[in-house]
C-alpha positions as CSV (number, residue, x, y, z in Angstrom):
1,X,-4.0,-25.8,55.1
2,X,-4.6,-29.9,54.4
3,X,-3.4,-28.8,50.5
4,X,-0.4,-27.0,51.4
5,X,1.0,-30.1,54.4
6,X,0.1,-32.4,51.6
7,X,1.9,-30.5,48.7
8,X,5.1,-30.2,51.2
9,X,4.7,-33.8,52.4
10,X,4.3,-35.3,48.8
11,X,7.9,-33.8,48.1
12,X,9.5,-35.1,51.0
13,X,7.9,-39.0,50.2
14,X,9.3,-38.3,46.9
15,X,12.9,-38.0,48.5
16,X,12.4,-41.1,50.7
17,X,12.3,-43.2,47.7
18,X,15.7,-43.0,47.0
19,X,18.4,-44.5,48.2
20,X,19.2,-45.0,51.7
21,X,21.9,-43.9,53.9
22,X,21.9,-40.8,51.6
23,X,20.8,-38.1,54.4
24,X,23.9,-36.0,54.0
25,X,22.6,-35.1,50.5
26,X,19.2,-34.8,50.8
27,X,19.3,-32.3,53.9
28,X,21.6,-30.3,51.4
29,X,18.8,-29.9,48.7
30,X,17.9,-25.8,48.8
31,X,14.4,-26.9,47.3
32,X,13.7,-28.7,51.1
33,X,14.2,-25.2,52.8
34,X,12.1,-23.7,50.2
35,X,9.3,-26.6,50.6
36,X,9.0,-26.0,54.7
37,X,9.2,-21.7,54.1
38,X,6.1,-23.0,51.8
39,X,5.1,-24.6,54.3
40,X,4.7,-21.9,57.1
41,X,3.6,-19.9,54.5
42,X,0.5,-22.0,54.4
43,X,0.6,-21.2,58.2
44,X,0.6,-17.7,58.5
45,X,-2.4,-17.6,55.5
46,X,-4.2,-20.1,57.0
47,X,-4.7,-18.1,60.6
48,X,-5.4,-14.4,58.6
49,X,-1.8,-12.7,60.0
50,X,-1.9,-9.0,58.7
51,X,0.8,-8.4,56.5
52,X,2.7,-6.1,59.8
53,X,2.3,-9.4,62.0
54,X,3.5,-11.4,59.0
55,X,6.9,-10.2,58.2
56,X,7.9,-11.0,62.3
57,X,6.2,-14.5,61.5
58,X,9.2,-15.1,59.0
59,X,11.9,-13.2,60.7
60,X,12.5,-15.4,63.7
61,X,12.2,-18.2,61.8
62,X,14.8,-17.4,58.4
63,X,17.1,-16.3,61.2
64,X,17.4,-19.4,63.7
65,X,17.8,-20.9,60.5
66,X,20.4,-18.6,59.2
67,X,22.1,-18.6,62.4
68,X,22.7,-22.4,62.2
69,X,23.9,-22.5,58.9
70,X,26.6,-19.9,60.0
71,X,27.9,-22.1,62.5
72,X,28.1,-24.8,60.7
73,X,30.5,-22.8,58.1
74,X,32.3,-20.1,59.8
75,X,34.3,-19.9,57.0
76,X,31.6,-18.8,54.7
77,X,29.3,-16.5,56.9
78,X,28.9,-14.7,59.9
79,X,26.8,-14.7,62.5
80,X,24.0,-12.0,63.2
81,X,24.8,-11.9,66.5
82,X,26.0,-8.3,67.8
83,X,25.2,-7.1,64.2
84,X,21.5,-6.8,64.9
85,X,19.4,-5.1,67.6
86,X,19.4,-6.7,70.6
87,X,21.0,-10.0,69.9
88,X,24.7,-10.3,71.4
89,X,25.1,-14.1,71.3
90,X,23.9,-17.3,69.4
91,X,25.6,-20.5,71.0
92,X,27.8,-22.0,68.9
93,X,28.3,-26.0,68.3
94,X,30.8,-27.9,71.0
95,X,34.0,-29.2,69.6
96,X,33.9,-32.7,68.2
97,X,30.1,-32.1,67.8
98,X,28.7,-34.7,65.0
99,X,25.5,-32.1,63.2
100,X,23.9,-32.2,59.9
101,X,23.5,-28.0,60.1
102,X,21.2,-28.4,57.1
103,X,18.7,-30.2,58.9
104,X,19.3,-28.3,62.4
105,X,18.3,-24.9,60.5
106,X,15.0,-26.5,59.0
107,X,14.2,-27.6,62.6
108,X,15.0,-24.7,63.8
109,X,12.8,-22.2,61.4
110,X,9.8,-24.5,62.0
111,X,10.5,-24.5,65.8
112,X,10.2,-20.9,65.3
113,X,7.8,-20.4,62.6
114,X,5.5,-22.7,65.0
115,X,6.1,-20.4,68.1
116,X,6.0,-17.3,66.8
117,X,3.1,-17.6,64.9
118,X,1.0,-20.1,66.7
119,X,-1.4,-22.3,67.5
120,X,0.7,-24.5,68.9
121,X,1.3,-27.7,67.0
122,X,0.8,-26.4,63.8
123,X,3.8,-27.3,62.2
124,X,4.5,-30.6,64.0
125,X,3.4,-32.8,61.5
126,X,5.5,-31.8,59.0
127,X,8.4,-31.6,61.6
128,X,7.7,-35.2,62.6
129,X,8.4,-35.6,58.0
130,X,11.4,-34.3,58.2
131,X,12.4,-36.4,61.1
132,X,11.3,-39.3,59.3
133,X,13.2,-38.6,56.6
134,X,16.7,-38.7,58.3
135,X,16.1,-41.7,59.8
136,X,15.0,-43.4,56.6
137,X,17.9,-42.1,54.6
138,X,20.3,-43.7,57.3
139,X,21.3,-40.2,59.3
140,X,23.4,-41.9,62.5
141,X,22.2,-41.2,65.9
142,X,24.8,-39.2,67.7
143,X,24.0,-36.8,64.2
144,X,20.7,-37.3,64.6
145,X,20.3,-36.6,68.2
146,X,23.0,-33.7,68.2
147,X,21.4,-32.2,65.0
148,X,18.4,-32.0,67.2
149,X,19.7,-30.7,70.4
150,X,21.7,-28.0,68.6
151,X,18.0,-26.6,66.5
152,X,16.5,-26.7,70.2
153,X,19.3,-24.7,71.7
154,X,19.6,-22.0,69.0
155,X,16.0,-22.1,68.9
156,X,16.2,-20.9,72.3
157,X,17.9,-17.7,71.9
158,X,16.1,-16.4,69.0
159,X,13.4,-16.8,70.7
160,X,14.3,-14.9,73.5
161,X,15.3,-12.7,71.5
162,X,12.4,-12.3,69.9
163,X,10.1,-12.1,73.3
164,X,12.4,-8.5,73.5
165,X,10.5,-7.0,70.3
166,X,7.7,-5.5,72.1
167,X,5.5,-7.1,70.4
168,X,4.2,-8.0,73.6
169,X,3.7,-4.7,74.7
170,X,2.2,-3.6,71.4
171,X,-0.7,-6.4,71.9
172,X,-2.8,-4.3,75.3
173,X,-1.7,-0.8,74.2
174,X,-4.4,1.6,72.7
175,X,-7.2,1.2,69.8
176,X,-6.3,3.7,67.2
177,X,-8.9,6.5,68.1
178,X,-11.2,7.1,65.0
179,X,-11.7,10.6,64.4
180,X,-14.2,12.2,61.0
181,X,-12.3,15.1,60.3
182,X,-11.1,15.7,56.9
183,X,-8.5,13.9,55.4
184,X,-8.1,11.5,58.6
185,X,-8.4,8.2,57.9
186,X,-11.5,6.1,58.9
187,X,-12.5,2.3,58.8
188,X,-13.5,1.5,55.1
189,X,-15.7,-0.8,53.2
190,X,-17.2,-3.5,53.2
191,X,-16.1,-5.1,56.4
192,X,-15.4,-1.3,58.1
193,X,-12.3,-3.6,60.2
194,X,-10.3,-1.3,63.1
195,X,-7.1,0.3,62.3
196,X,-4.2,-2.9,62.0
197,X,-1.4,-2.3,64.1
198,X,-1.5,1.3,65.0
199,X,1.6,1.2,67.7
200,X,4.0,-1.1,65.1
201,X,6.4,1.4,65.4
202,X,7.2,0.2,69.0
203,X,8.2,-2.8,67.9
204,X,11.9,-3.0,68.1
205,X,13.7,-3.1,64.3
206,X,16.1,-5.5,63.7
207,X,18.8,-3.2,61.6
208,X,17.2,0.4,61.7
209,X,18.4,2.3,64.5
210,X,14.5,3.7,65.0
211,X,11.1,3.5,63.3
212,X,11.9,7.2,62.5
213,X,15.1,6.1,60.9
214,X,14.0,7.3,57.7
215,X,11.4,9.9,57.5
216,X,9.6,10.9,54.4
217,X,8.4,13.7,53.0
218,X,4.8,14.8,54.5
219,X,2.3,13.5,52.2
220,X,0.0,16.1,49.7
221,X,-2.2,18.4,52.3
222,X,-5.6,17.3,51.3
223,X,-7.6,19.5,49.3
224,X,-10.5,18.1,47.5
225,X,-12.8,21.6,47.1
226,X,-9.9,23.2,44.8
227,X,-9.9,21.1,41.5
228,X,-6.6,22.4,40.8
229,X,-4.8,21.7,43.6
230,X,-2.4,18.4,43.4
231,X,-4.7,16.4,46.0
232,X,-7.5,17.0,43.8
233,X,-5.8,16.1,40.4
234,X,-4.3,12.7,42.5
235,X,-8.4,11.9,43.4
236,X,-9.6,11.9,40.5
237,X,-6.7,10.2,38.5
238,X,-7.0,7.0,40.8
239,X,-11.0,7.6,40.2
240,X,-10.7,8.3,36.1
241,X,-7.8,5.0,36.3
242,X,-10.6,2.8,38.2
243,X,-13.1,3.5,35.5
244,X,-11.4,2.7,33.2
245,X,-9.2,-0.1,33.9
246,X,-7.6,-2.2,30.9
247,X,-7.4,-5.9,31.7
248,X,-4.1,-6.0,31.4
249,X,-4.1,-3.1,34.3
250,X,-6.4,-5.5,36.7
251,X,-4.2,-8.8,36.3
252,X,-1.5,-6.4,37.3
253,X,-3.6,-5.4,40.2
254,X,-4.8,-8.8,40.8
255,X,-1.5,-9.8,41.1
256,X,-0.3,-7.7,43.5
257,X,-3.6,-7.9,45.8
258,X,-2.0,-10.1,48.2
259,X,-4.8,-9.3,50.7
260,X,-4.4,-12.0,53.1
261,X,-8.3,-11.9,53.7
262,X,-10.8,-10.5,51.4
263,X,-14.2,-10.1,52.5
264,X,-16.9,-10.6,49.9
265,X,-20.1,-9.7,50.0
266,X,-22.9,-11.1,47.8
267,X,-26.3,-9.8,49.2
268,X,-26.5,-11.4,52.6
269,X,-23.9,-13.7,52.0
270,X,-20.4,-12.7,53.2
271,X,-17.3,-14.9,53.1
272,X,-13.8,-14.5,53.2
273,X,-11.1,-15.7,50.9
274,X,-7.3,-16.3,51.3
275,X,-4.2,-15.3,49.6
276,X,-0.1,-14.9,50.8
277,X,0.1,-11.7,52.6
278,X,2.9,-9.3,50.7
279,X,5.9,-10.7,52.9
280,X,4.2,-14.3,52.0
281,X,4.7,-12.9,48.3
282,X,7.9,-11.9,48.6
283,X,9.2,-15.6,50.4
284,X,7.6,-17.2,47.4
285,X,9.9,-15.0,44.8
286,X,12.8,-15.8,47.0
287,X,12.1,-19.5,46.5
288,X,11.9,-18.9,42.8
289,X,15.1,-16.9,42.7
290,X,16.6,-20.0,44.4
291,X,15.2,-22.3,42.5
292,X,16.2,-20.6,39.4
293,X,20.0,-19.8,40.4
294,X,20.8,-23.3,41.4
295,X,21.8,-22.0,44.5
296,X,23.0,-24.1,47.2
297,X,21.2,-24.6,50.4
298,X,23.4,-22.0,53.0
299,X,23.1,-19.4,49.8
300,X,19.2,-20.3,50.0
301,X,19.0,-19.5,53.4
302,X,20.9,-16.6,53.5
303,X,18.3,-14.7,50.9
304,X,15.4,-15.7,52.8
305,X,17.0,-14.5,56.1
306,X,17.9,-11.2,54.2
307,X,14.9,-10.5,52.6
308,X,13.0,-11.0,55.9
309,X,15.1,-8.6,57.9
310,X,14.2,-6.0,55.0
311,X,11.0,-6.8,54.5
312,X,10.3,-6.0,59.1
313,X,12.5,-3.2,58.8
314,X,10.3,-1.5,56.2
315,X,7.1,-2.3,58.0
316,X,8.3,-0.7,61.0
317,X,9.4,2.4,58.8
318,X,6.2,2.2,56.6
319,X,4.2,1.8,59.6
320,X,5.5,4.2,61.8
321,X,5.2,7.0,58.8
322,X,1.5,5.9,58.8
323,X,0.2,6.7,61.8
324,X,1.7,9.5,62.1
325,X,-0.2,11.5,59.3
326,X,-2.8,8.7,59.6
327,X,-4.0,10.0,56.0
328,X,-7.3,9.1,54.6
329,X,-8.0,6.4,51.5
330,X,-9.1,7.1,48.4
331,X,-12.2,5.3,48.6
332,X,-13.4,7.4,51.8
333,X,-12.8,10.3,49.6
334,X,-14.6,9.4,46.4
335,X,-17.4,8.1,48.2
336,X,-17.8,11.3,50.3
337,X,-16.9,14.2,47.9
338,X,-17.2,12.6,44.0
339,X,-19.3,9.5,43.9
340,X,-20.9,7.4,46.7
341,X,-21.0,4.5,44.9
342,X,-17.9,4.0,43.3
343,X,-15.7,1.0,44.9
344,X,-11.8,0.3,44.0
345,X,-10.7,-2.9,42.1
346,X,-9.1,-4.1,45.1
347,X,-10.5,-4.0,48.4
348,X,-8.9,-1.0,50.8
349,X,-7.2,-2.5,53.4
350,X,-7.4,-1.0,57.2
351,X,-5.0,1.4,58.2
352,X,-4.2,4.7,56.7
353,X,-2.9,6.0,52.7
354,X,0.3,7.1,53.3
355,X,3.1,5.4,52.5
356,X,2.5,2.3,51.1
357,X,2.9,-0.7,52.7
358,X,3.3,-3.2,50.2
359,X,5.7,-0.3,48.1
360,X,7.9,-0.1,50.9
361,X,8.6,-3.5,51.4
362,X,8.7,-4.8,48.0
363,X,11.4,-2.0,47.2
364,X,13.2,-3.6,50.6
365,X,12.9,-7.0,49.6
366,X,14.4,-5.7,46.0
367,X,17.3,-4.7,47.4
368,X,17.9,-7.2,49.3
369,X,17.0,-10.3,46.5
370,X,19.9,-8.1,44.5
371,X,22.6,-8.1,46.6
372,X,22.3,-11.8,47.0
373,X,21.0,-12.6,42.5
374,X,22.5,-9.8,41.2
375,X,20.9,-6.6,39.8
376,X,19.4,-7.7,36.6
377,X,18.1,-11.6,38.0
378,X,15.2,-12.0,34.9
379,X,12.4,-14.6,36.5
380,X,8.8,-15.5,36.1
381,X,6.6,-15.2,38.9
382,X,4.4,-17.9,39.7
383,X,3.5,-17.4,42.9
384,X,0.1,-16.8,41.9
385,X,-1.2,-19.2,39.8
386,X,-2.5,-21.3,43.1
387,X,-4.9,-18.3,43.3
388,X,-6.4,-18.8,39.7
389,X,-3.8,-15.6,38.9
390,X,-1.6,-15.7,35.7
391,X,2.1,-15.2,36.5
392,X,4.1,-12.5,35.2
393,X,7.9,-12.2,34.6
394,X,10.3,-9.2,35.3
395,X,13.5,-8.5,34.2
396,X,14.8,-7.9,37.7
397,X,13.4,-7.7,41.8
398,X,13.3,-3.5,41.4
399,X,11.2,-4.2,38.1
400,X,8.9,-6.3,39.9
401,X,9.0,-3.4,42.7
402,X,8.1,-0.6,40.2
403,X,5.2,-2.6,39.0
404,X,3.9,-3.4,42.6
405,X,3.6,1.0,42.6
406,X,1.2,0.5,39.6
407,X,-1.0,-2.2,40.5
408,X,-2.0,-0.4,44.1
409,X,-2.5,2.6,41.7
410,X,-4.7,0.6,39.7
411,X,-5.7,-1.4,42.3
412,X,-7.2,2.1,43.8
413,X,-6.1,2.0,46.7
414,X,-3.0,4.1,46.9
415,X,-2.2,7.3,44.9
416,X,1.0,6.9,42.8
417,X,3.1,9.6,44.0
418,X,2.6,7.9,47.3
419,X,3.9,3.9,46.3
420,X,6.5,6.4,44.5
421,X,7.7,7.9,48.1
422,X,7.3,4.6,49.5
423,X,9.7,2.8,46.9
424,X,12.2,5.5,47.8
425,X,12.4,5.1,51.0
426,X,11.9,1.3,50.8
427,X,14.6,1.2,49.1
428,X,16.6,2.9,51.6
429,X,15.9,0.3,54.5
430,X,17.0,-2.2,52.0
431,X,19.9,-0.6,51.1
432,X,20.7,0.1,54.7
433,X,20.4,-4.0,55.5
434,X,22.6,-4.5,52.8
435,X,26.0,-2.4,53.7
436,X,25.0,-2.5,57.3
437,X,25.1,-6.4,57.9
438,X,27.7,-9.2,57.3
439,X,26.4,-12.1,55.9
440,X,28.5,-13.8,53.2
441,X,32.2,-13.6,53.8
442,X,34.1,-12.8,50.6
């Protein structure tokens, strides 16, 4: 946590240096926004959020941001108010009003990031930065003081907006009832965690109309006494494919793990380590994309808000498909039936098979990045390297997608044919957040 508030502070120092009286143009640099997502980022992997409770970390925040920057150019983009679920109004800026909308939206994500996520205080330090930095770059004020009020007041209403999720709710309902019966899924290796999230399909979606918007296919009946039935053949692929793994096959598992806290066991000795959860994954490529483009700051904002919004949608689809087959891992089955010993590259996460999570939302997140880079964006991924991981470049987001189905294949974790559904119907949500809302204005 101390490396990442020091990486984002570093930058910001950097920008004091220059001239003063300057403000207007250094709240309009894109690579700022990017710099504080990175910043919660280091938030949300800091306190272990699960992938499910990481994508609402990001919403709230990309959209009070969003939200800000559409008020401050109507002309350009709408408003998500009464284009999402449950959010009618967003206030909008008084007449006259004197407010640099580039810094309102960054104080307005971390006001969010902060509350959503918690502990409290967490991003006040590098609040207080940013603060700092408009004042030392001459920002007047009435602009500063205005800039300020208008973040707390749209701040406001996303978040109670956000207290209407049911994520409340969600927190005192039900453990997941574990049941070994054949083909349900069961707590797994090596740290045998409880089933994440079990009632995420509660939570309220943001563009879907229902979890059960979209409903897949039901996944292969499971059949491991008949070696040629499909479940079968699918077992001992992923086995044959972990036994054999190429190293060009782990680096692409590797970088895809995104397990936001692996348990490792040496002997007695267990520790955990730390990585971006998927949806912290996917905010890093939309950084890059940025980055990369030259893409203003309002243009900057818009892809994160959009690729958040797809990337909870398909959670909440993903999720709700999930538990209700609540279909057993591969590793349960190889262990029980084939070979009690063997253990996938990647460690098995703890809730059920099918669909894929991390397919689901990386084909979201695609579709989104797309409609805002265009279809065939070419980019190197480096999102990794902070994690000792080689980066990897793609010709476009669904590329990048397509390879995510491999690497949990490979990864052993996830038959193919599932992250295959999973980027289908991924791909819908995403699709769906793409013709449905009205961002950009021609």
């Amino acid at each position: 946590m101390k490396k990442v508030f020091a990486f984002a502070c570093m930058a910001i120092g950097f920008a004091a240096c220059n001239t003063k009286h300057d403000y207007d143009k250094v709240f309009k640099d894109p690579i700022l926004y990017c710099k504080t997502v990175y910043q919660l980022n280091g938030v949300v992997m800091g306190n272990n959020f699960s992938p499910i409770v990481a994508s609402r970390n990001y919403l709230y925040a990309t959209v009070a941001a969003y939200d800000i920057i559409a008020a401050g150019y109507p002309g350009q983009y709408y408003s998500l108010a009464g284009q999402v679920n449950g959010l009618s109004k967003v206030p909008s800026p008084a007449p006259g009003s004197q407010i640099d909308y580039e810094f309102a939206s960054l104080l307005a994500f971390c006001k969010l990031g902060e509350a959503v996520t918690f502990p409290a205080g967490s991003m006040q330090e590098y609040v207080d930065s940013l603060k700092k930095l408009a004042t030392d770059h001459g920002m007047p004020h009435e602009v500063f003081n205005q800039s300020v009020a208008f973040a707390d007041t749209v701040s406001a209403a996303i978040m109670q907006w956000s207290k209407k999720d049911n994520y409340a709710q969600t927190r005192s309902a039900p453990q997941y009832t574990v049941l070994d019966s054949p083909g349900r899924w069961v707590p797994t290796p090596p740290a045998y965690s409880r089933a994440a999230e079990p009632h995420w399909n509660l939570i309220r979606p943001v563009v879907l109309d229902s979890a059960n918007q979209f409903i897949p296919p039901a996944p292969m009946a499971f059949n491991i006494t008949d070696k040629n039935s499909p479940y079968y053949r699918e077992v001992m692929a992923i086995k044959l494919a972990g036994d054999s793994l190429t190293e060009e096959q782990a680096q692409i598992a590797d970088f895809w793990d995104d397990n936001p806290f692996k348990l490792n066991v040496s002997g007695h000795l267990m520790f955990g380590t730390k990585k971006f959860s998927p949806p912290g994954h996917w905010m890093s490529i939309v950084g890059i994309a940025a980055k990369k483009s030259n893409a203003d700051f309002a243009t900057t904002v818009c892809a994160y808000a959009k690729t958040t919004i797809a990337l909870f949608d398909a959670f909440i689809q993903c999720w709700d498909e999930k538990y209700r087959h609540n279909t057993v891992r591969p590793e349960t089955v190889i262990n029980k039936y084939l070979d009690p010993n063997w253990r996938p590259h990647l460690q098995t996460p703890p809730f059920p098979e099918y669909t894929c999570g991390h397919s689901t939302g990386s084909a979201a997140a695609a579709e989104a990045l797309s409609s805002v880079f265009g279809d065939h964006f070419a980019y190197t991924d480096t999102t990794e390297l902070e994690f000792g991981i080689k980066s990897r470049s793609y010709g476009s987001f669904r590329d990048a997608a397509m390879e995510n189905n491999w690497a949990r294949f490979y990864g052993g974790i996830h038959y193919h044919s599932s992250c295959i559904v999973s980027t289908e119907y991924g791909k819908k949500v995403g699709s769906l957040v793409v013709t449905k809302l009205k961002m950009k204005k021609a």
